[in-house]
Structures are given as C-alpha cells and as structure tokens.
N, C-alpha and C positions, 0 to 999 in steps of 0.2 A: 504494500500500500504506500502510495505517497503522502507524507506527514510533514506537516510544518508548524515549527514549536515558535509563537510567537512568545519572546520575552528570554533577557540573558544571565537574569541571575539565578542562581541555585536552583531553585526550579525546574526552569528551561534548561540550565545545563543536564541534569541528572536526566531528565526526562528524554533530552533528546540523544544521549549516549543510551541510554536504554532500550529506547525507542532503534536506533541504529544495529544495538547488539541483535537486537530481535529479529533483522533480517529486512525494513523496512527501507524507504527511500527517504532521508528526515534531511529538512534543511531548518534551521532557525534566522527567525528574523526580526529585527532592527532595524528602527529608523535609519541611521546612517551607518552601515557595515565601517570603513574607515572610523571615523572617531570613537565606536565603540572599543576596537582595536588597541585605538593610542590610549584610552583614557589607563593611565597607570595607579588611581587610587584603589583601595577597596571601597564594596557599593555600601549604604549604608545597612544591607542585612551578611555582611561579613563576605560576601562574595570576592574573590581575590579575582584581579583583574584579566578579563575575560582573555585575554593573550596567551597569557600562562594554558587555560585549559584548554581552549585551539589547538597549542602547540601540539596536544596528544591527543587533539579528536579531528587528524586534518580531514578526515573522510566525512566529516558532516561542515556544511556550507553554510557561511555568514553572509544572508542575502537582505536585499532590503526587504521593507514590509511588503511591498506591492509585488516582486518577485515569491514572496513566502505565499503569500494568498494566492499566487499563478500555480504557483508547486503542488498544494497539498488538494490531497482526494478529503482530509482528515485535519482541521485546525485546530492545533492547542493553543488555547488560551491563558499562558503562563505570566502573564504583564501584570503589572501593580494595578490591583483591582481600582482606583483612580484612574488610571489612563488607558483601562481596558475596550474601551468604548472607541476610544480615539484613536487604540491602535489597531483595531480590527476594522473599523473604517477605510483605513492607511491601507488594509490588505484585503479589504471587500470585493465584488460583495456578498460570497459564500452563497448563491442560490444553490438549493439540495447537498453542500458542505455540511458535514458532522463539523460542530465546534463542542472541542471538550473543554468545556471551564475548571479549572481546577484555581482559579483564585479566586482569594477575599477582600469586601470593600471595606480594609482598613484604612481608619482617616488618623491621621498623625498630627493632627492641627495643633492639639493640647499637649505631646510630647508621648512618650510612654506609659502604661501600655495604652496601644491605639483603641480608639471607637471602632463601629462602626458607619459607614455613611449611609446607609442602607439598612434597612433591618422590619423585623413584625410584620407589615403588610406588600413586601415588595422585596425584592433581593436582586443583587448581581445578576443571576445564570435569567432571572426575567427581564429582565433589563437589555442585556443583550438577543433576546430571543424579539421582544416587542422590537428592538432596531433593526434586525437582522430576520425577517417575517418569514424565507425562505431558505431559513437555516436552519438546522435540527440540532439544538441545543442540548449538552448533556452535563450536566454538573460533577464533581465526581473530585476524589482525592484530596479535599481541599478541612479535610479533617485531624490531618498528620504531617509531619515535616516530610523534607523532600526527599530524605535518606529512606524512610520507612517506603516512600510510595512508589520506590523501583527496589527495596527492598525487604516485604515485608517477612523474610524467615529471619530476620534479624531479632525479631521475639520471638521468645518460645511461647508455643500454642497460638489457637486459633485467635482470630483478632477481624476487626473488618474493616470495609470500605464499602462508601455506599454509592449510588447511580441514582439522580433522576432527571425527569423530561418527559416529552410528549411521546417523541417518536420511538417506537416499541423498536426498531431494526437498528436505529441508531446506536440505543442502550447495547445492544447484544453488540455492536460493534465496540463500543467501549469494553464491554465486558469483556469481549475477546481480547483485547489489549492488554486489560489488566490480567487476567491470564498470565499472557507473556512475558508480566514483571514478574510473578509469580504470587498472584493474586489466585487460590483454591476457590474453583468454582459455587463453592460454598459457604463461603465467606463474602461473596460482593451481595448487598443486600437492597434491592431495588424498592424505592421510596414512593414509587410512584409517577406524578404528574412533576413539570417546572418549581411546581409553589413548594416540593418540596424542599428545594433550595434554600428556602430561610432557613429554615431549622440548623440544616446542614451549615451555613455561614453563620446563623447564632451562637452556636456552637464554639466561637471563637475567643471567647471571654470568657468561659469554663476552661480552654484549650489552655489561654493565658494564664488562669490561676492553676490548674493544676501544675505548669510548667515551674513555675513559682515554689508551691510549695514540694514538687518530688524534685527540685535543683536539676531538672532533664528534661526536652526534651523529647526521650526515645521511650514513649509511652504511644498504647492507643484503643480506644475502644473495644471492647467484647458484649456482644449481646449476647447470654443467658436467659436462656427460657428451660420453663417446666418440662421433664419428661413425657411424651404423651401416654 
C-alpha cells in the first residue's frame, strides 16, 4: 500500500519506519522538506533533529505536503493536533483517502500540562472528517506514546488500542495495519461511529496524570470484562 505519514516528530518518525518495515511504500511529509532538514535544535517534544534519523531511514522520502497527499492510497495524520487541519489541506484533498488520525488537540497556550482545544461535544478525528466530507476518517493510537504504538509487546500481557469512524472497510484497513505493528487481532477494540473520538482524545488528561504519578510513560490501557 502506498502510505504517507504526515508530521516529523516522534510520531511520524516511529510510524513511518514501521510502516516501511512492514513492506509498505511510506513517504513522510513536511511543509518545506529543506528547512526541516537544516533545523538543528530539538523539537519541543524531545524529538532530536530530524537529520540524525534520515541519516538511517534513507529509504523513506522527505516530500513536501502536496507531494505526500499525491503518494498515499492511506494518510496519516501525525501533525500537532493544532495544525492538523492546515496541514492536510497542504496535502488534500483525500477524496475516498483513509486518513488515520492518531493525534490530539493539545492547546499549550497556558504552558504544561496542555488542555484540550477541542473536547465533550466535538473532537479532532470530527473535525477533520466535517472538512474533508470525502474522506474516510479513522481515529486510532492516539491513547499511548509513540514507542508503544509500533511496539506494543513491549508490555507484558494483553493491553489495547482502539479504532473509530464511519466507514466499516476503512477501520478493517486500519486494523490490518495495526496488525502489522503487532497489534493481536484481539486487542484492537472498535468504538464505533467518528463521535467516538472524544472519549478516545479525552482520555488525554487521565493519560497526563497517570504519566505523573507512575514517573513513565510506558503504561496503557487493559479492558477487563467478566467471564461469560
């Protein structure tokens, strides 16, 4: 499948080496390929400068945004849930394109930890589905860090990840993806319709206090239900 990772930090990276290991055609995309390149600081989510991790991922492509929208059969949506909107515009306009959203709309305005800008009656993964009407919208991984979501046998025992949207063929195509991070068929847990997506982005501010109080990170969800 051809796959284009919009967005270059941690995220996008992890996603689109994974994505790549998998046997896929993945390019990731950036506003200006060049200056992303030069920029030599870290980003501000620890990201060390995209250079360094090119240097040993030459076989996935640093294209621009409208290039990455040209590429992919499959768009991820890995950009700062802020600029998420603007940058898949940049790479529109996904008629019958799977967009998999895997970001949150953290607003950083008041410092750490972030808000939401979005939340209760509306979410991100709808948001871009209302702009993008002929796109098939899938929310997904945006409950766990980047490490877990192309690695999850990094915990011991089962643990999940969830999927929602409208479109029933889409999902299954996510699904099959996460699969191939090594996501057990039985473990990804389908929510339902778009509106699922708040929950799954509310989620965020539980994510942050538990992160807090276990000093980690590398923690994530298990649903437990009754024996039948």
């Amino acid at each position: 499948m051809k796959i284009s990772v919009l967005g270059t930090g941690n995220v996008g990276r992890f996603l689109a080496a994974k994505i790549a290991h998998a046997g896929h055609a993945v390019v990731v995309g950036t506003r200006d390929p060049g200056r992303t390149l030069a920029r030599a600081d870290t980003s501000p989510t620890g990201a060390p400068p995209l250079a360094d991790w090119h240097a040993g991922h030459r076989n996935i492509p640093l294209v621009t945004l409208a290039e990455a929208g040209g590429h992919g059969e499959l768009i991820v949506n890995a950009t700062a849930g802020a600029g998420s909107l603007a940058a898949l515009h940049a790479a529109g306009p996904h008629d019958g394109k799977i967009i998999m959203d895997v970001a949150n709309p953290l607003d950083f305005s008041a410092g750490f930890p972030p808000s939401l800008s979005v939340c209760n009656t509306d979410s991100l993964a709808e948001q871009i589905q209302r702009e993008f009407p002929a796109a098939r919208v899938v929310k997904t991984l945006n409950t766990m860090n980047h490490v877990l979501m192309t690695d999850p046998g990094r915990l011991p025992g089962p643990h999940n990840v969830f999927v929602a949207g409208e479109d029933a063929a889409a999902k299954a195509t996510v699904s099959g993806l996460l699969q191939q991070f090594g996501w057990p068929e039985q473990d990804i847990l389908d929510l339902g319709g778009i509106a699922s997506a708040r929950g799954m982005e509310m989620y965020l501010p539980l994510w942050l206090d538990l992160m807090r109080s276990l000093g980690s990170w590398d923690f994530n969800i298990r649903i437990v239900r009754p024996e039948p």
